[in-house]
VEXVO-671935 format. One line per field, with one value per residue (C-alpha): residue number from 1; x, y, z. Coordinates in pm, whole numbers, always signed. Example, Ala and Ser with C-alpha at 12.3 -4.5 7.8 and 13.67 -1.06 7.14 Angstrom:
<sites>
fivex = c(1, 2)
px = c(+1230, +1367)
py = c(-450, -106)
pz = c(+780, +714)
</sites>
This chain:
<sites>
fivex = c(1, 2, 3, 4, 5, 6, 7, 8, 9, 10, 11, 12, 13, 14, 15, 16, 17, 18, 19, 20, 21, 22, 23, 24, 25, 26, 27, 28, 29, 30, 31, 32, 33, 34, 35, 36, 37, 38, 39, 40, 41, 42, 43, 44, 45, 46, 47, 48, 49, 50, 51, 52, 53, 54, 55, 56, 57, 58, 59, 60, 61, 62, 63, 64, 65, 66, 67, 68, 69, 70, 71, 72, 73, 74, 75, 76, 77, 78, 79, 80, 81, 82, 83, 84, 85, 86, 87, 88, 89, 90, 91, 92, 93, 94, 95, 96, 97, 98, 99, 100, 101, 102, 103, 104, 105, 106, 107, 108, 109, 110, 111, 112, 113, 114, 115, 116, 117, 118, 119, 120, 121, 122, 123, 124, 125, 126, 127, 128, 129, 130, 131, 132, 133, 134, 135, 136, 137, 138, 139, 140, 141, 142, 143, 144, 145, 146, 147, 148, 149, 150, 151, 152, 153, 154, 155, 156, 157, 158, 159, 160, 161, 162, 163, 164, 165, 166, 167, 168, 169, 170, 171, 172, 173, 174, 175, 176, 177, 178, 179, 180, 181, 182, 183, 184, 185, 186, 187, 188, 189, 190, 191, 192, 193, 194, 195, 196, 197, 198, 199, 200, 201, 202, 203)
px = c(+631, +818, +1022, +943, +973, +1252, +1003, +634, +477, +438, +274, +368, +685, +570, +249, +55, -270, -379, -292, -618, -716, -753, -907, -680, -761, -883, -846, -496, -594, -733, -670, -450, -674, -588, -436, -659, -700, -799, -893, -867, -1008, -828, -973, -1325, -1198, -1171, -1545, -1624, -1484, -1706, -1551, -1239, -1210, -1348, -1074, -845, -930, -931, -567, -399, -552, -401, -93, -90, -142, +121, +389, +258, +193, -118, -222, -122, -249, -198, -346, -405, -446, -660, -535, -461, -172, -119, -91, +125, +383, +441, +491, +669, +895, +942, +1097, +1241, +1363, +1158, +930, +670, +320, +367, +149, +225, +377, +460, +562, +669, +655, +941, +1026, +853, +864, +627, +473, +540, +319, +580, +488, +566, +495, +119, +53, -246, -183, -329, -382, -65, -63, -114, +165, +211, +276, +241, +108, +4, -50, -211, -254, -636, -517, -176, -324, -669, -384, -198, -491, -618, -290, -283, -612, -681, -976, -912, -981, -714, -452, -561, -483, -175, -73, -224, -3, +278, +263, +216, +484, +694, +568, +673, +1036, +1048, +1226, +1343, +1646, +1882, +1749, +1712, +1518, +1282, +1296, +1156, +901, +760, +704, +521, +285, +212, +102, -72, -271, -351, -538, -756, -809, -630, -370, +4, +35, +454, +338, +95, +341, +597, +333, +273, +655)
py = c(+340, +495, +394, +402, +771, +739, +785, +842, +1166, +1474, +1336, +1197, +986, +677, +650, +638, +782, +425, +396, +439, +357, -19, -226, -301, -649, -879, -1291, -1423, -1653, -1580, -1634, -1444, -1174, -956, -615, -370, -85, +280, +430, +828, +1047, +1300, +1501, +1511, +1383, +1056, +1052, +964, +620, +485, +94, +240, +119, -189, -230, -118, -354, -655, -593, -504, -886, -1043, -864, -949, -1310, -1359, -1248, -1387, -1052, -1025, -862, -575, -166, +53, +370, +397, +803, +907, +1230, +1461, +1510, +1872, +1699, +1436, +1682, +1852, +1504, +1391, +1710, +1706, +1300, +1263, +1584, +1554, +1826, +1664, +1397, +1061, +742, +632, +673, +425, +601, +252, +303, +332, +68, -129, -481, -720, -676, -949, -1076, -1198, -1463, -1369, -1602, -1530, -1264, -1192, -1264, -976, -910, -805, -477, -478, -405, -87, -86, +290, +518, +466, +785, +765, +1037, +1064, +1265, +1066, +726, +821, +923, +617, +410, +599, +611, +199, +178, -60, -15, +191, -52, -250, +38, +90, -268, -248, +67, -56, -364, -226, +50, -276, -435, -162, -155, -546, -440, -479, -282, -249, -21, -306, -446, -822, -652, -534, -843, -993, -751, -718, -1106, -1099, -847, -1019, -1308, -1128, -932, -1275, -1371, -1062, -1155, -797, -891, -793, -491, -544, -764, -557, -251, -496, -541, -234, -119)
pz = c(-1034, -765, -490, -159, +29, +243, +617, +674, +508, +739, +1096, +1392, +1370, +1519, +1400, +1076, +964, +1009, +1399, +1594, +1974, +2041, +2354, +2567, +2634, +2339, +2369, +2311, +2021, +1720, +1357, +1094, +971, +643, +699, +859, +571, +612, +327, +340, +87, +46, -314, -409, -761, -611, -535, -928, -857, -607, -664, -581, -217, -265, -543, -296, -26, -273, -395, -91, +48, -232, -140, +184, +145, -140, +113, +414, +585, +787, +1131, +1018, +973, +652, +512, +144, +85, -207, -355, -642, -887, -663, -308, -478, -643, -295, -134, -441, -398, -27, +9, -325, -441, -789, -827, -1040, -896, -962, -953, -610, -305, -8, +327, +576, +898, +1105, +1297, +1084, +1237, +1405, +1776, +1959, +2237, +2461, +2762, +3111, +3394, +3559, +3305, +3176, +2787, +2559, +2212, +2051, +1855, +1529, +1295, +1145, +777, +693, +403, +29, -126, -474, -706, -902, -1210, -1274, -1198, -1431, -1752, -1746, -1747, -2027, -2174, -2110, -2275, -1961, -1717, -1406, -1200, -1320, -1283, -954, -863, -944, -810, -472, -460, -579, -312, -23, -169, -53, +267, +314, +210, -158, -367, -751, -743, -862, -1179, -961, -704, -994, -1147, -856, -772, -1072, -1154, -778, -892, -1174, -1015, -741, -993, -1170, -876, -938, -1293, -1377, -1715, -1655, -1656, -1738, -2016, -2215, -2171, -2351, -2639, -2688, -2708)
</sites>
């Protein structure tokens, strides 16, 4: 797995892919809602996995509600081991694709809708997360590799990638430690086995 790219992948600096205009006035109460998810397909090789997204979508809610993080907006980018390597090589220096990448947004921290007196009260903006970036050809091998369902893989990847997003890390062996036995039991909830666990057993 990799480690979070150190800022958000060649745009705008502050805003991701999944920013996108927003009325202006919405009621002032409503309930926690899962992070809104844009889903970007970025190679046609992706298109042979039509369950993908909903995959995607089911993972990253899990996610979301093991750390408590909701309200929030998030791009997951579906592309190739070639588009990977260049990112790969551009924030972290290793020219090679890898699995996954997350990009958080900077100034990643929550929009608060703060009460004046006689204001109108608005909608608050939704948080920005950032950027997954998954690569088709790396992801598809390790599965294989795994002798695990894509799906499953996929998961995994996904909530490991939002995991970074909310701030987790695994540089330090206790930071891993602690990410990895949250994935676990996020990817429980999906019925998906652990992944940490089966690499164990098979040495």
């Amino acid at each position: 797995m990799s480690a979070p790219a150190p800022s958000t992948w060649p745009r705008r600096r502050e805003r991701t892919i999944a920013a996108r205009k927003r009325r202006s006035t919405l009621p002032a109460r409503r309930r926690a809602t899962p992070p809104r998810i844009e889903i970007v397909v970025a190679s046609p090789r992706w298109n042979a996995k039509r369950s993908a997204r909903a995959a995607l979508r089911r993972a990253i809610a899990a996610a979301a509600a093991a750390v408590s993080l909701a309200d929030g907006e998030l791009a997951v980018v579906l592309t190739d081991d070639a588009a990977m390597r260049t990112l790969n090589r551009a924030w972290r220096s290793k020219d090679t694709p890898t699995n996954v990448l997350s990009f958080p947004a900077e100034g990643n921290a929550p929009v608060r809708n703060l009460r004046t007196p006689g204001a109108r009260q608005t909608r608050p903006r939704p948080r920005l997360l950032g950027d997954i970036v998954i690569a088709y050809e790396t992801a598809d091998r390790e599965a294989r590799a795994e002798r695990k369902p894509f799906s499953h893989h996929l998961a995994h990847l996904a909530v490991h990638g939002f995991l970074h997003l909310a701030g987790y890390d695994h540089e330090a062996d206790d930071e891993a430690d602690v990410m990895e036995r949250l994935e676990s039991a996020i990817l429980a909830r999906l019925d998906v086995p652990d992944p940490y666990l089966a690499r164990s057993a098979g040495g």
